[in-house]
MARBA-3410 file (N, C-alpha, C, O; in Angstrom, 1 decimal):
93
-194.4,-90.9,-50.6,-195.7,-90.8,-50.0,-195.6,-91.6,-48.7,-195.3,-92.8,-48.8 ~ -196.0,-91.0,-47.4,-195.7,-91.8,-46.4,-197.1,-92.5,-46.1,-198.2,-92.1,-46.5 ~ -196.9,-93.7,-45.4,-197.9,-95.0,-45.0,-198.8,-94.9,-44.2,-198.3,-94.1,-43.3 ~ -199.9,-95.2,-43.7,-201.1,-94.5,-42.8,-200.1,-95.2,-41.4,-200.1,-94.6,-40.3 ~ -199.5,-96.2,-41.6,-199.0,-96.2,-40.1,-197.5,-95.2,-39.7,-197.2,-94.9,-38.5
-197.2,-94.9,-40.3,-196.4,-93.6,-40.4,-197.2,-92.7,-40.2,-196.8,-92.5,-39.0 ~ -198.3,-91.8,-40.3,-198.8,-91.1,-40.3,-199.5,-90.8,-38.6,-199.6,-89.8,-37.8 ~ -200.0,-92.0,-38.6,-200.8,-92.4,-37.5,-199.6,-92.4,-36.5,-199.9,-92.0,-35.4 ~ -198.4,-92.9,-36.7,-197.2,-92.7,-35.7,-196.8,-91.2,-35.3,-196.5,-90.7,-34.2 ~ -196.8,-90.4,-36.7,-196.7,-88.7,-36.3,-198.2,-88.0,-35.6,-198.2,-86.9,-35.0
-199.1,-88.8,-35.7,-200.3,-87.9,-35.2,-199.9,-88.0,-33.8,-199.7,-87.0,-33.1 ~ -199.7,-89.1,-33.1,-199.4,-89.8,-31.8,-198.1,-88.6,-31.2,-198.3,-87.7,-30.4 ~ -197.1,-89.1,-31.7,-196.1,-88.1,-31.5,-196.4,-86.6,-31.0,-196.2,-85.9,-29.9 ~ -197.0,-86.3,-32.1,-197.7,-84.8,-31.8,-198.3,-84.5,-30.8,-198.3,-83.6,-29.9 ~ -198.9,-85.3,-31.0,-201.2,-84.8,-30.2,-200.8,-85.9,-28.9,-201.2,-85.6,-27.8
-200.4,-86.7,-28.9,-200.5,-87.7,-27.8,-201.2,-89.2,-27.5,-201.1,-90.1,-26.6 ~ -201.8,-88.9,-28.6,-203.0,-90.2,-28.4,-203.3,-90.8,-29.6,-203.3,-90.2,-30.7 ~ -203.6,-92.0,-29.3,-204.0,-92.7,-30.9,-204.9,-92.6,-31.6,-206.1,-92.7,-31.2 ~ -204.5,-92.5,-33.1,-206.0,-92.6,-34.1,-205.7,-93.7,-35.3,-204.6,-94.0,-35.7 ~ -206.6,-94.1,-35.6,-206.4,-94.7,-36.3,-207.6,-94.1,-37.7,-208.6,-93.4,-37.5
-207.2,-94.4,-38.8,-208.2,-94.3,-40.5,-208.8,-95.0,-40.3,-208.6,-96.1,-39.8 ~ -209.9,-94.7,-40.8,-211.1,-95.2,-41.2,-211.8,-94.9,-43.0,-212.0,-93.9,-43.6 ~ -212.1,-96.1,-43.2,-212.4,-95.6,-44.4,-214.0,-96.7,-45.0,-214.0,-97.9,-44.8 ~ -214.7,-96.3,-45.4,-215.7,-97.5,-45.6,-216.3,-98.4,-44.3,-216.8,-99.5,-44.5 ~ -216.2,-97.9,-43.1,-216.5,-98.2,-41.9,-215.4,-99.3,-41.8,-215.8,-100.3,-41.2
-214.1,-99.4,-42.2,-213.3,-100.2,-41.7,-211.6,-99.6,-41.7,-211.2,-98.7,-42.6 ~ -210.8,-100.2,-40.8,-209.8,-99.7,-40.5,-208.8,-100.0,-41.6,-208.5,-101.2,-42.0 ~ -208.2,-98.7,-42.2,-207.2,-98.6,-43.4,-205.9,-99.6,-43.1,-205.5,-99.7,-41.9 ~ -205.4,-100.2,-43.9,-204.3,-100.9,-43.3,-203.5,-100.1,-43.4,-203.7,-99.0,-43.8 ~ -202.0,-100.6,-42.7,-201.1,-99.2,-42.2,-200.2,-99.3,-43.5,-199.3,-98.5,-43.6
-200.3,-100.2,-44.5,-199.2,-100.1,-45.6,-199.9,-99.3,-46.7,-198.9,-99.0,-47.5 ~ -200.9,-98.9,-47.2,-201.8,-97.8,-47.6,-201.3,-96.6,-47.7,-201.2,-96.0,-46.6 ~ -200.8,-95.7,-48.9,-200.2,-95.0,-49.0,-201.0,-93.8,-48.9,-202.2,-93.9,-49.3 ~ -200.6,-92.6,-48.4,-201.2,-91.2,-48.3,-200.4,-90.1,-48.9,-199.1,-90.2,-49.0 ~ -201.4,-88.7,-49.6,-201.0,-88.2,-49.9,-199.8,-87.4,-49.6,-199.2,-86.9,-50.6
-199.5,-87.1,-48.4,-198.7,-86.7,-47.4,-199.2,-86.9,-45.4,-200.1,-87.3,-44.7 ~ -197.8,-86.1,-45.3,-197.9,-86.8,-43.7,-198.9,-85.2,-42.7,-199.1,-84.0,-43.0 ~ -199.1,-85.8,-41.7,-199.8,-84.7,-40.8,-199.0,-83.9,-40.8,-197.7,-84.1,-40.8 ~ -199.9,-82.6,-40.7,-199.1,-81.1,-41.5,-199.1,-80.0,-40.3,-198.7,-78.8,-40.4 ~ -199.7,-80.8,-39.0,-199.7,-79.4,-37.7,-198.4,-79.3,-37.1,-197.7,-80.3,-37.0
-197.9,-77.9,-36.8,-196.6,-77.8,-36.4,-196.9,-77.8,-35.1,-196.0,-78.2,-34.3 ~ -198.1,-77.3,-34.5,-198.2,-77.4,-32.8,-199.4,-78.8,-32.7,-200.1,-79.4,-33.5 ~ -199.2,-78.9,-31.2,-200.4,-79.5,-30.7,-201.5,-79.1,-30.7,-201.6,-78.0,-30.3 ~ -202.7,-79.6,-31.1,-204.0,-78.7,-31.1,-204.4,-78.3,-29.6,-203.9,-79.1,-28.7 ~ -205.0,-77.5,-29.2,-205.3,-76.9,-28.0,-205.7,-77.7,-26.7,-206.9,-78.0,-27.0
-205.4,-78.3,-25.4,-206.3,-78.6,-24.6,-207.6,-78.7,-24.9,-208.0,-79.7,-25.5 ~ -208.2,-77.8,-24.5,-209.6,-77.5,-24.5,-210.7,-77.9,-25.6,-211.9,-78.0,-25.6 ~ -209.7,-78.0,-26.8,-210.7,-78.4,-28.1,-210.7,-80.2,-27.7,-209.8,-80.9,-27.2 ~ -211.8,-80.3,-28.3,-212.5,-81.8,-28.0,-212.5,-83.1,-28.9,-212.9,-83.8,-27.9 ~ -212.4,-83.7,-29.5,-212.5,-85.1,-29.9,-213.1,-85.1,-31.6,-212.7,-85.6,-32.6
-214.1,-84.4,-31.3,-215.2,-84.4,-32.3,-213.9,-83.2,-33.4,-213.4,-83.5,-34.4 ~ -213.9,-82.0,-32.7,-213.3,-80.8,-33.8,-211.8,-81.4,-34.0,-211.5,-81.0,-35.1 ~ -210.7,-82.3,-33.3,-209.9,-82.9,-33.6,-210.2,-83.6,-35.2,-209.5,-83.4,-36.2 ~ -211.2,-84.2,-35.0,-211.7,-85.4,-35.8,-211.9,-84.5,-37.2,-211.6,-85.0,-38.3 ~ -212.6,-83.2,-37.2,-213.3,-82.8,-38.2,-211.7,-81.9,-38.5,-211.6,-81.6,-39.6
-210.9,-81.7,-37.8,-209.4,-80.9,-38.3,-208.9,-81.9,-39.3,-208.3,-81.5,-40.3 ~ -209.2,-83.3,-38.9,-208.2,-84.9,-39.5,-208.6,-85.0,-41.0,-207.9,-85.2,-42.0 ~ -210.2,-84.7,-40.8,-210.9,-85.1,-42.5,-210.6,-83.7,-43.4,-210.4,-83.8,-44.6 ~ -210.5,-82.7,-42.9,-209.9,-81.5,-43.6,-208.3,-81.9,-44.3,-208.1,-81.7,-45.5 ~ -207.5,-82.4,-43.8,-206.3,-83.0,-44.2,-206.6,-83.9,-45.0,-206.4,-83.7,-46.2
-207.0,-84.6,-44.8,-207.1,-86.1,-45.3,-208.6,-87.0,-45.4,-209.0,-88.0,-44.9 ~ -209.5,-85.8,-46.6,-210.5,-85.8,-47.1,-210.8,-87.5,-47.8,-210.0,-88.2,-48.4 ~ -212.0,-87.9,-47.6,-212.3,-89.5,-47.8,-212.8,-90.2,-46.6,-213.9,-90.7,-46.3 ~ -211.4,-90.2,-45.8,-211.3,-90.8,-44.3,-212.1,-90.1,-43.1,-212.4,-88.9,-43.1 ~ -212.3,-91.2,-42.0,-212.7,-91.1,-41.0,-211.8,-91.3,-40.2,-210.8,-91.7,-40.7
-211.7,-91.0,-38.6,-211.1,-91.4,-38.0,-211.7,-92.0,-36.0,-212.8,-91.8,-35.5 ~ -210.6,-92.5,-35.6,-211.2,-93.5,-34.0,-210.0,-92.8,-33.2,-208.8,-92.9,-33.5 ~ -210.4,-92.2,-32.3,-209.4,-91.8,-31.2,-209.6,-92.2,-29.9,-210.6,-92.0,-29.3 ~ -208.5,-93.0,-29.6,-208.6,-93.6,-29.1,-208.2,-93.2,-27.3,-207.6,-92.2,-27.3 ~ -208.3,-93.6,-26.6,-207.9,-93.0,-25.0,-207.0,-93.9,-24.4,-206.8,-95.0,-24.9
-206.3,-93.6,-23.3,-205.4,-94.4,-22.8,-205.1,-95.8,-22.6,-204.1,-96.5,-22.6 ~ -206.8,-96.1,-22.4,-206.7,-97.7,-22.3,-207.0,-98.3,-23.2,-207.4,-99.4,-23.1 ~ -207.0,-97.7,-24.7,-207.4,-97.9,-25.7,-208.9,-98.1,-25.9,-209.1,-98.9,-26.8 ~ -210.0,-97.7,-25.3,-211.0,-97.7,-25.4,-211.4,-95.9,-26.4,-210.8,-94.8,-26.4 ~ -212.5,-96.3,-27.2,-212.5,-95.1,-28.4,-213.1,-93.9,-27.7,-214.1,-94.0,-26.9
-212.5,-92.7,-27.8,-212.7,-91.7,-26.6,-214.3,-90.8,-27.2,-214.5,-90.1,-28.2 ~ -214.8,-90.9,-26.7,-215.9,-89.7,-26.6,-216.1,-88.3,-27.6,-215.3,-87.3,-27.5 ~ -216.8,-88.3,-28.3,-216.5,-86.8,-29.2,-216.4,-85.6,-28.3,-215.6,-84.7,-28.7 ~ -217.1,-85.3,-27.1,-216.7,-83.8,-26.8,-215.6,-84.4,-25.4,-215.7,-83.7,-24.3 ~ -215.0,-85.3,-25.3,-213.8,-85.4,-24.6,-212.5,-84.4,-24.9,-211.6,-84.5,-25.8
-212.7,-83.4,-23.7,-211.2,-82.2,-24.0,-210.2,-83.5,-24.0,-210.2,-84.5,-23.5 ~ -209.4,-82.6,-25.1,-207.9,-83.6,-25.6,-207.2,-83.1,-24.5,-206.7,-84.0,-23.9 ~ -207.1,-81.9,-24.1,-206.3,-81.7,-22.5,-206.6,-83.8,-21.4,-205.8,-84.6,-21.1 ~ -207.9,-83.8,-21.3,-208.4,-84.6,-20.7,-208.1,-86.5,-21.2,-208.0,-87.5,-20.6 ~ -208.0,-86.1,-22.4,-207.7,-87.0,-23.4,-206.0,-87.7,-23.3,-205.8,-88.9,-23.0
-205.2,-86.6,-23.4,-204.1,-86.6,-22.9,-203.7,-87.0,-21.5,-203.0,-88.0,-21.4 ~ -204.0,-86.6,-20.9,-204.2,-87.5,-19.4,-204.0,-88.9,-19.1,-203.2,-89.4,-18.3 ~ -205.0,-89.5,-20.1,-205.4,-91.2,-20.1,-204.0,-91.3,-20.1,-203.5,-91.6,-19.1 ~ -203.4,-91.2,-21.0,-201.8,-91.9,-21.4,-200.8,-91.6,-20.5,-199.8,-92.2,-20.7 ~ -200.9,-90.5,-19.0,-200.5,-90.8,-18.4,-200.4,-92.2,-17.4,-201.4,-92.7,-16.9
-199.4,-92.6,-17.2,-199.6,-93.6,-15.7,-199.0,-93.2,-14.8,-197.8,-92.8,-14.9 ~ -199.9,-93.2,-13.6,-199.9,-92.9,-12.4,-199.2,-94.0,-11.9,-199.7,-95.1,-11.9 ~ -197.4,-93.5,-11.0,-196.0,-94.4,-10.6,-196.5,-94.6,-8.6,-195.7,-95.2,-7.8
END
């Protein structure tokens, strides 16, 4: 059974950007065991937004909430395109 911070390390990988669990209006610790690991074989689309991200997350991993987070680590906006989203984590050389 892998650990929410494992988990939260593959969402990153994937998608690009950070989330973190939520559970009881507070942040799951990362040694917290989960049923299994995030299950998307692609990236979710540009264009879909923050909020439907969020409602794909509780479909997996029913209970929890989640915080997505943006480049400067500030919590990103629900209808923020993840195209746009993705961005933040660029830095500009």
């Amino acid at each position: 059974m892998p650990k929410v911070s494992y988990v939260e390390k593959t969402i990153f990988e994937r998608e690009g950007f950070k989330v973190n669990f939520i559970q009881n209006g507070r942040n799951v610790r990362d040694e917290v065991d989960l049923p299994y690991n995030y299950n998307a074989v692609y990236q979710t689309k540009n264009y879909s937004n923050v909020t439907n991200f969020k409602e794909k997350l509780k479909k997996q991993f029913p209970g929890y909430d989640f915080i997505v987070y943006d480049g400067d680590g500030k919590k990103a906006r629900g209808n923020m395109l993840l195209g746009n989203l993705r961005d933040t984590y660029i830095k500009e050389q």
